[in-house]
C-alpha positions as CSV (number, residue, x, y, z in Angstrom):
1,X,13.0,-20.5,-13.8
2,X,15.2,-21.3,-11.2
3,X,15.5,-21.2,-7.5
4,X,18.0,-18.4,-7.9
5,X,15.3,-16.7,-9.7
6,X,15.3,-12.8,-7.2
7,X,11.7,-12.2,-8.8
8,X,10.2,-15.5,-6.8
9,X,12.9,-16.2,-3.8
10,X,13.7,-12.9,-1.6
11,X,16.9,-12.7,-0.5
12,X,18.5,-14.5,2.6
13,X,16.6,-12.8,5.8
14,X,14.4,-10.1,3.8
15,X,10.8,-10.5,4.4
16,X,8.6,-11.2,1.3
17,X,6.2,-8.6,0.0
18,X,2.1,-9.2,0.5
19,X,1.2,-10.4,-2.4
20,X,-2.0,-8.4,-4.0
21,X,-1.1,-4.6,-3.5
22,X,-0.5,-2.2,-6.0
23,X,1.7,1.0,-5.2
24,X,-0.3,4.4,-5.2
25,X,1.2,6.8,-3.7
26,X,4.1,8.5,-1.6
27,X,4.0,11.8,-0.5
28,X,3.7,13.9,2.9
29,X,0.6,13.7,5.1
30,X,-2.1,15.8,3.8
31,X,-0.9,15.7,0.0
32,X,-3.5,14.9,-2.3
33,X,-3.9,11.3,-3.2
34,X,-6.5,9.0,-5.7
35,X,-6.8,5.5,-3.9
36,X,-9.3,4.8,-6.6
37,X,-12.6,7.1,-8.0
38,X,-11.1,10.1,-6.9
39,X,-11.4,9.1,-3.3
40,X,-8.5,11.5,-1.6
41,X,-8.1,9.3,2.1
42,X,-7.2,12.8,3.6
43,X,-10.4,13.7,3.3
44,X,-12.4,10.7,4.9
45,X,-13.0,8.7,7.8
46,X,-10.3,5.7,8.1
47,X,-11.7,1.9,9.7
48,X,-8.8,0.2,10.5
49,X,-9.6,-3.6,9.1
50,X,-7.5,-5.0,11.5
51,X,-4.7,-6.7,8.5
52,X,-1.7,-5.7,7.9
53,X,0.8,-5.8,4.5
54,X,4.5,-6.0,3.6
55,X,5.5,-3.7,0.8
56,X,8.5,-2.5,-0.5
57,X,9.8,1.1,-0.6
58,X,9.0,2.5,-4.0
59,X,12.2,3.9,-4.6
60,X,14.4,1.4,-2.4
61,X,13.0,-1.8,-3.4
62,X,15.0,-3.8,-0.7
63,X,13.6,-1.9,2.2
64,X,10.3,-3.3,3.9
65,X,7.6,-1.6,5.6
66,X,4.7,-2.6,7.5
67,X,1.5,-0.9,6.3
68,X,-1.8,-1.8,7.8
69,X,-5.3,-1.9,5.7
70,X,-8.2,0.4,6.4
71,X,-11.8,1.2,4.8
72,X,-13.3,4.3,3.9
73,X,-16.1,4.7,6.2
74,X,-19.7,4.8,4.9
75,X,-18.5,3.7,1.2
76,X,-20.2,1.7,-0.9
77,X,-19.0,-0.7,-2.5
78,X,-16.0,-0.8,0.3
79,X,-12.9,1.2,-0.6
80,X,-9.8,-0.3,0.4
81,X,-6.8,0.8,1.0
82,X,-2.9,0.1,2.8
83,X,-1.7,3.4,4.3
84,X,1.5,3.6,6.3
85,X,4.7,5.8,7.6
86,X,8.0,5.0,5.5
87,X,9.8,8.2,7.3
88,X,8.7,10.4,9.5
89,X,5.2,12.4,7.9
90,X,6.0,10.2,4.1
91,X,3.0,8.3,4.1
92,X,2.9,5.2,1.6
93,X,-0.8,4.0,-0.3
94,X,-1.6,0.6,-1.7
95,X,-4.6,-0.5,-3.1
96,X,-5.4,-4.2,-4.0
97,X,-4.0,-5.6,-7.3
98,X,-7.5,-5.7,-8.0
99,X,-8.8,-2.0,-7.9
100,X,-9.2,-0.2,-10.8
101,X,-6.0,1.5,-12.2
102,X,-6.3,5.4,-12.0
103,X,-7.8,7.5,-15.3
């Protein structure tokens, strides 16, 4: 490894990605998403957590976007998620690394 390496350094004035998120999802608002045992977002009650995450685009890797972390209210255990606007109604979702992967 080296401290050229572009998987550990980010480039000269791009902001590193959040480490800990997974990508989910990109679609418009309303489309049907899994953020993890089915749970569709569109269909529940979003609790802002009060956090926010750097991610990258999913198809433009060198673009950054802000998302912000919510719960699903009333869930138990907690579902979390990152949900954000890359353009204009194209919503992003994240989950933590730690979630379990879809089925």
């Amino acid at each position: 490894m080296t401290a050229s390496d572009s998987s550990i350094w980010p480039e000269h004035g791009v902001t590193p990605l959040t480490p800990g998120w997974r990508f989910v999802s990109i679609g418009l608002e309303g489309d049907s998403v899994d953020i993890g045992g089915g749970m569709n977002p569109w269909d529940a009650e979003w609790v802002s957590t009060y956090r926010r995450i750097v991610v990258a685009h999913p198809q433009y890797p060198r673009e950054r976007h802000t998302m912000f972390t919510y719960e699903v209210a009333g869930s138990d255990p907690p579902v979390v998620f990152a949900a954000g606007e890359y353009s204009n109604g194209v919503y992003g979702f994240y989950v933590p690394d730690d979630a379990a992967p879809d089925e």
